[in-house]
FIDREN-215124 format. One record per residue (C-alpha): x, y, z; residue in three letters. Coordinates in Angstrom, 2 decimals, padded with zeros to 5 digits. Example, Ala and Ser with C-alpha at 12.3 -4.5 7.8 and 13.67 -1.06 7.14 Angstrom:
2
@px:012.30, py:-004.50, pz:007.80, residu:ALA;
@px:013.67, py:-001.06, pz:007.14, residu:SER;
//
This chain:
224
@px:000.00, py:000.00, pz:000.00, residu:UNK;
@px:001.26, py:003.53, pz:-000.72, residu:UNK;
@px:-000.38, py:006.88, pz:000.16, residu:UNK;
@px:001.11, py:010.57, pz:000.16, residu:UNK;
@px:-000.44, py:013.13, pz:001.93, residu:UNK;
@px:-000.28, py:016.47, pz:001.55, residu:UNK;
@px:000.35, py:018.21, pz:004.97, residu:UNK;
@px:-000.97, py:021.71, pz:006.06, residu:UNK;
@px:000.82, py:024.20, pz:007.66, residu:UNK;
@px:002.75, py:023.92, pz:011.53, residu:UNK;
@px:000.38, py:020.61, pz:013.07, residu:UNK;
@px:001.74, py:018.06, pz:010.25, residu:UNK;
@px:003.62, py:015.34, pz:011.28, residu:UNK;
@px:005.68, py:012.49, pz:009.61, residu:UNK;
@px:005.08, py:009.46, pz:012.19, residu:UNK;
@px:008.17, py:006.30, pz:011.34, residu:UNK;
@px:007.86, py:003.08, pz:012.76, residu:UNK;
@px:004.28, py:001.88, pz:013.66, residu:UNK;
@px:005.25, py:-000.56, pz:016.60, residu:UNK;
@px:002.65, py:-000.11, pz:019.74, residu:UNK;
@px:004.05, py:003.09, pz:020.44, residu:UNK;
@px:004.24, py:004.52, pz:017.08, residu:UNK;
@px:001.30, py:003.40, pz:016.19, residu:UNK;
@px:-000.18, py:004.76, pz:019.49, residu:UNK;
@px:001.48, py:008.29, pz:019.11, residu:UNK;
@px:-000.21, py:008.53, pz:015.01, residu:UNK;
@px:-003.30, py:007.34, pz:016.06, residu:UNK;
@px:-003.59, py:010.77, pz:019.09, residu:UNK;
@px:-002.28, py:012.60, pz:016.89, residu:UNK;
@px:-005.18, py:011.95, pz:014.10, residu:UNK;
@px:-007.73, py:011.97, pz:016.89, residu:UNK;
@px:-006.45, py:015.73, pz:017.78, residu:UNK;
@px:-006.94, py:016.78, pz:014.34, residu:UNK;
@px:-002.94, py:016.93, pz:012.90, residu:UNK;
@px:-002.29, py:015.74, pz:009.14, residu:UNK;
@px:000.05, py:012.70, pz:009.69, residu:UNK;
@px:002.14, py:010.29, pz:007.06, residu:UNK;
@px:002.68, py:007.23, pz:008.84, residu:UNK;
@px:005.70, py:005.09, pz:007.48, residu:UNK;
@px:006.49, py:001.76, pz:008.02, residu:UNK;
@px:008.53, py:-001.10, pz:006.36, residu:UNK;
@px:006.77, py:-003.88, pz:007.51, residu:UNK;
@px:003.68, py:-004.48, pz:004.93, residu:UNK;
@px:001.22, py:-006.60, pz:007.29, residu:UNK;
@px:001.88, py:-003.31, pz:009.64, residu:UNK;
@px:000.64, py:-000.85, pz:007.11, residu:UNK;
@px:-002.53, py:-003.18, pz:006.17, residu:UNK;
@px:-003.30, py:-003.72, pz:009.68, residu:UNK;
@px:-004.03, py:000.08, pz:010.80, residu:UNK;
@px:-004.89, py:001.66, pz:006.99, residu:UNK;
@px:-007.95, py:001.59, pz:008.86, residu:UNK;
@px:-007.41, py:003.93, pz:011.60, residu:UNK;
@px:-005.24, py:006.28, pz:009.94, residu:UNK;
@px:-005.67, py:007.91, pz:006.64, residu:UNK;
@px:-002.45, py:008.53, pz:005.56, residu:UNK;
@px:-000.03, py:005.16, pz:005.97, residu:UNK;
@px:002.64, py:004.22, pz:004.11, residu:UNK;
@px:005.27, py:000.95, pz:003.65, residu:UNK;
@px:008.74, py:002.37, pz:003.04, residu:UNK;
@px:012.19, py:002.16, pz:003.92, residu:UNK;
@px:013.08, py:005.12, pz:006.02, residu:UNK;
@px:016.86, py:004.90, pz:005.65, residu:UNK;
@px:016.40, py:005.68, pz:002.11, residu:UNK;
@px:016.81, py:009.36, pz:001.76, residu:UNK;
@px:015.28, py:009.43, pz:-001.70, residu:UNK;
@px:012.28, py:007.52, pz:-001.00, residu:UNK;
@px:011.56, py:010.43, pz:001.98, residu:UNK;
@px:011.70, py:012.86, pz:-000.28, residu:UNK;
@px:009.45, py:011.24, pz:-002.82, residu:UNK;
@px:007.09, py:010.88, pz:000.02, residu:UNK;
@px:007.46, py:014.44, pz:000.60, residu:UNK;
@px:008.80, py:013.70, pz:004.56, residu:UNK;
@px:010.64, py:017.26, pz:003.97, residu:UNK;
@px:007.36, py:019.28, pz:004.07, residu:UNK;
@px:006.08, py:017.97, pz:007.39, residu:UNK;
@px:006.91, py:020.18, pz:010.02, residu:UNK;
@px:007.30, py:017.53, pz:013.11, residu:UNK;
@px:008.80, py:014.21, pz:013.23, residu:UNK;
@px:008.44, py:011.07, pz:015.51, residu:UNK;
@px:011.04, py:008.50, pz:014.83, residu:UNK;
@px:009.46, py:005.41, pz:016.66, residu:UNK;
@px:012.04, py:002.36, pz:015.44, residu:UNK;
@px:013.02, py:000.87, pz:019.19, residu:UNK;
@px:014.04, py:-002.45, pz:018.11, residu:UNK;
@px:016.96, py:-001.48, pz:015.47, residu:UNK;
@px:019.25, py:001.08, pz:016.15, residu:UNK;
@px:021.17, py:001.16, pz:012.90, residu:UNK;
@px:017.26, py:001.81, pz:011.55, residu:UNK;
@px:016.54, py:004.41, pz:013.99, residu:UNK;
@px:019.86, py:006.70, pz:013.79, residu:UNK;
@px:020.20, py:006.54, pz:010.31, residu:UNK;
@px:016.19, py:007.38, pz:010.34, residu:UNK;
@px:017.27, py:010.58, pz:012.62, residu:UNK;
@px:020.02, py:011.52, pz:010.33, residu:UNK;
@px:017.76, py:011.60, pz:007.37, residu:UNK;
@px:015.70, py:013.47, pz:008.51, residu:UNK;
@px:017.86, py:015.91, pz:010.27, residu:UNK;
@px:019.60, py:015.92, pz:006.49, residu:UNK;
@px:016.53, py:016.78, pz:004.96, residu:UNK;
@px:016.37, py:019.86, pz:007.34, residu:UNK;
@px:013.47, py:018.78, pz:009.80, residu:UNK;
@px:013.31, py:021.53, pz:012.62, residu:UNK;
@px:011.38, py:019.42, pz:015.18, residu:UNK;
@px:012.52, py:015.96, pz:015.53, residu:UNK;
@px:011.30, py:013.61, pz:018.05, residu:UNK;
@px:013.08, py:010.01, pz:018.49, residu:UNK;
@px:012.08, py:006.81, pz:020.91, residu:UNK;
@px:015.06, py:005.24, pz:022.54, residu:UNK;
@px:015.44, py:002.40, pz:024.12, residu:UNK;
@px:017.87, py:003.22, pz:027.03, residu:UNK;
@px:020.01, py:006.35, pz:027.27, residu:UNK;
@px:023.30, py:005.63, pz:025.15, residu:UNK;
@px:020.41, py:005.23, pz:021.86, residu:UNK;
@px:019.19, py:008.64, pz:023.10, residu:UNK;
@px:022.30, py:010.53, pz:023.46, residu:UNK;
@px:023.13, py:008.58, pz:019.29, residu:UNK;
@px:019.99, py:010.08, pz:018.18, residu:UNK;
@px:020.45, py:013.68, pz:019.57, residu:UNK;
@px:024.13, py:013.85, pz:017.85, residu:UNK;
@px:022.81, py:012.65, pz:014.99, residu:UNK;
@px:020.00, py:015.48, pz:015.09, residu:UNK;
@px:016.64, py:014.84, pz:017.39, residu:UNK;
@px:015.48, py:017.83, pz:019.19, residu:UNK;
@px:013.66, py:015.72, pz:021.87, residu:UNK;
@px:014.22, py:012.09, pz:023.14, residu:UNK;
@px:011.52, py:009.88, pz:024.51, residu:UNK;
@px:011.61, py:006.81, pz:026.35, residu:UNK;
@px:008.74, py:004.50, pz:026.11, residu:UNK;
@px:008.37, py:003.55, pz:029.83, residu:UNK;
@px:008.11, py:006.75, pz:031.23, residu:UNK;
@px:006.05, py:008.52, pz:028.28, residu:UNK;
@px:002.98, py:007.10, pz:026.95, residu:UNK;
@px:002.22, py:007.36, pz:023.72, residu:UNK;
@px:-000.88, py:009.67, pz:023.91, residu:UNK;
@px:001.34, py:012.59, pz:025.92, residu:UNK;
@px:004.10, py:012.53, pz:023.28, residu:UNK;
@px:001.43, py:013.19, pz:020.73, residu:UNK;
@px:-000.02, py:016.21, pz:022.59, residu:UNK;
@px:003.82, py:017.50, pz:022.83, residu:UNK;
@px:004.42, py:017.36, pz:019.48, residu:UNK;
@px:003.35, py:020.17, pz:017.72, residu:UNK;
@px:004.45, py:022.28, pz:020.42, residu:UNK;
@px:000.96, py:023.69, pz:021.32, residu:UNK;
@px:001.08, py:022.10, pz:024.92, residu:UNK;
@px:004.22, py:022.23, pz:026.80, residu:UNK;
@px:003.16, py:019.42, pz:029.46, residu:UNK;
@px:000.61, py:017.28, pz:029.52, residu:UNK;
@px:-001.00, py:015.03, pz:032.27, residu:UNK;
@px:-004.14, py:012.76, pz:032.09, residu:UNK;
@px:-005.72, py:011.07, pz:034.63, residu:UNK;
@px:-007.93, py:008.30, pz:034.65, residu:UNK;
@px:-010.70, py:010.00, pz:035.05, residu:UNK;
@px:-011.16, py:011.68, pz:032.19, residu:UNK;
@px:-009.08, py:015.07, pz:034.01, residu:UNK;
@px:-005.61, py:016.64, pz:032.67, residu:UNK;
@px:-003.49, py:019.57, pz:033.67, residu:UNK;
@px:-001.71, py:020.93, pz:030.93, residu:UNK;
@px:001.00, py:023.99, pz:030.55, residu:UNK;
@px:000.64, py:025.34, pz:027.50, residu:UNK;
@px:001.73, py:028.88, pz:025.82, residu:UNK;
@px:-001.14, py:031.98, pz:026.03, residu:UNK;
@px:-003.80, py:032.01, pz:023.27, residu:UNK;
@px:-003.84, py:035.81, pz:021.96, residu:UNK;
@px:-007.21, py:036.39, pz:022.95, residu:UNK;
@px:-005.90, py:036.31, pz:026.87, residu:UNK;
@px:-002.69, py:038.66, pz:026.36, residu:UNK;
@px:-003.03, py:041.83, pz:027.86, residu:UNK;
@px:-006.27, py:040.73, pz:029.91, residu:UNK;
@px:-006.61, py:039.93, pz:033.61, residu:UNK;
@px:-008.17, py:036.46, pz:033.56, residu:UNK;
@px:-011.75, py:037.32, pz:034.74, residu:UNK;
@px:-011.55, py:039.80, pz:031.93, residu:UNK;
@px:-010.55, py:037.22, pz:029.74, residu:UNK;
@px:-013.10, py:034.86, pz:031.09, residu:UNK;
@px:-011.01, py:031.40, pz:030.35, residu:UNK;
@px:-013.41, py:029.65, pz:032.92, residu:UNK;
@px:-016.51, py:030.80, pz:031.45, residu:UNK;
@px:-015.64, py:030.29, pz:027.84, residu:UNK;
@px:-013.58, py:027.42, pz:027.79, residu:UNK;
@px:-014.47, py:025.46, pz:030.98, residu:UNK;
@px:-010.96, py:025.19, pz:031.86, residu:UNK;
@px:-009.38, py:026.82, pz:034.73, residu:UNK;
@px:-005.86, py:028.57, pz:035.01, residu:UNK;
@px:-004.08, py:027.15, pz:037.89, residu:UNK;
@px:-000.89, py:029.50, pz:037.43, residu:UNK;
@px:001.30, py:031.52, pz:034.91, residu:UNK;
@px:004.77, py:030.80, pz:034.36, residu:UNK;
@px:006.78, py:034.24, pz:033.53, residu:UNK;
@px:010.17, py:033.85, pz:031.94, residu:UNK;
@px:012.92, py:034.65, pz:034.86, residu:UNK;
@px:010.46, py:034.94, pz:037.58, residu:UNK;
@px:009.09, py:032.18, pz:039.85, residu:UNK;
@px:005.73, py:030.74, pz:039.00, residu:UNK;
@px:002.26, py:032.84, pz:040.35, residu:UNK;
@px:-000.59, py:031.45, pz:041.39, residu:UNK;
@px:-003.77, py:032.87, pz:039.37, residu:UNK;
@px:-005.89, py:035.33, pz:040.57, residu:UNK;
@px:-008.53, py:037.01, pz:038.83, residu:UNK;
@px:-006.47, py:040.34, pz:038.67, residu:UNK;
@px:-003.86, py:038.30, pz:037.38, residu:UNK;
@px:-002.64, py:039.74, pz:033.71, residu:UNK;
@px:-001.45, py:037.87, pz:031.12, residu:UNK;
@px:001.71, py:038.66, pz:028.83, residu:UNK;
@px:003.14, py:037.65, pz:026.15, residu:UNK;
@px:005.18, py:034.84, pz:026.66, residu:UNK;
@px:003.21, py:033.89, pz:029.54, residu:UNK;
@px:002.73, py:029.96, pz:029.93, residu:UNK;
@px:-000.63, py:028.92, pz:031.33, residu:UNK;
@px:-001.02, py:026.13, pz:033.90, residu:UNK;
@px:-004.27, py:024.71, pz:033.02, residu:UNK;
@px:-006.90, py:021.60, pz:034.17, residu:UNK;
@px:-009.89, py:020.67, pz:033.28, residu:UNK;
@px:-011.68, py:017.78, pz:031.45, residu:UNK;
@px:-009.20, py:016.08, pz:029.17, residu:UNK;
@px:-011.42, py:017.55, pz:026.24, residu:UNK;
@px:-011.71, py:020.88, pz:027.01, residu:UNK;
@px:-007.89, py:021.27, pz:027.81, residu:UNK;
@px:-007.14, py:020.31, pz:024.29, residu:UNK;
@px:-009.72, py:022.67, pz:022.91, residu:UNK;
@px:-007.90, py:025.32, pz:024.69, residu:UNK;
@px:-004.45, py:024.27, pz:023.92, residu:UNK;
@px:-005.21, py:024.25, pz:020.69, residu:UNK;
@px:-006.40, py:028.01, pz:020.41, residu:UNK;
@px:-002.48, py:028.71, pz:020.43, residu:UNK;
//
């Protein structure tokens, strides 16, 4: 099977290597509305979740050429999920860092594979058993800084200021009332975090510390 899409603007993402996590991290990351090329080389992989995400493709990711037929280089974010090989995964990273990718995002398995994959160009390293798949995909794209779940449906996020806030104490702004999340603090650069208050105003620059229904704390993330 072979697909291209054709990604739009800053949420694209390239997603390569659809093991459990991979696969995990594509499949948020279609949920929360991003255009995402998912590559892998294994064929029965591909089949197996062409119905859960739209764009899925079997290819060899240490082939330069074939990324750029696939047009990789126009995504603006890239997870590199290959765990199992490391010659796969570095030369995956190096690719793409080749290529010019500005946000890369590997999976290692232990920290000499991490420290590889940031020489050879990631931005960010993740390790599997301390970051589930879902919270990797709302990090991505750079819209949420931090993200939490709980099981019950609840997540505190920290997340950059939407404009509609900047310049606004927060009961001006009305976050609560419009967007049924609540601003636990503010996080000014070079000054200790504040608490919110309703007289709180927000700057620009300002990161939000936000909770609320899982839902609703995307919505609002997403307003960046």
């Amino acid at each position: 099977m072979s697909d291209k899409a054709q990604p739009k603007g800053s949420d694209s993402v390239v997603v390569i290597g659809l093991g459990r996590f991979g696969a995990n991290v594509a499949e948020a990351l279609v949920q929360l509305g991003h255009d995402v090329l998912a590559i892998d080389s294994d064929a029965d992989t591909v089949q197996s979740l062409s119905g859960t995400l739209p764009h899925v493709v079997q290819a060899d990711a240490t082939d330069a050429e074939t990324l750029k037929q696939l047009g990789v280089g126009d995504f603006a974010h890239a997870v590199v999920s290959i765990g199992q090989n490391l010659e796969t995964s570095v030369l995956t990273v190096l690719n793409l860092s080749q290529m010019g990718m500005k946000n890369i995002w590997a999976k290692a398995n232990n920290p000499p594979h991490g420290r590889i994959a940031e020489r050879l160009g990631a931005h960010h390293v993740v390790y599997p058993e301390a970051d589930m798949g879902e919270r990797v995909a709302h990090l991505v794209t750079g819209k949420m800084i931090d993200f939490i779940e709980f099981d019950d449906g609840f997540a505190i996020a920290k997340t950059r200021a939407p404009r509609e806030t900047l310049g606004k104490t927060l009961a001006d702004s009305a976050v609560r009332q419009r967007h049924s999340v609540t601003v636990v603090g503010i996080k000014r650069r070079h000054q200790d975090f504040i608490y919110a208050k309703a007289d709180t105003v927000v700057q620009a620059g300002d990161l939000l510390i936000v909770a609320g229904a899982t839902r609703e704390v995307e919505r609002f993330a997403a307003r960046v």
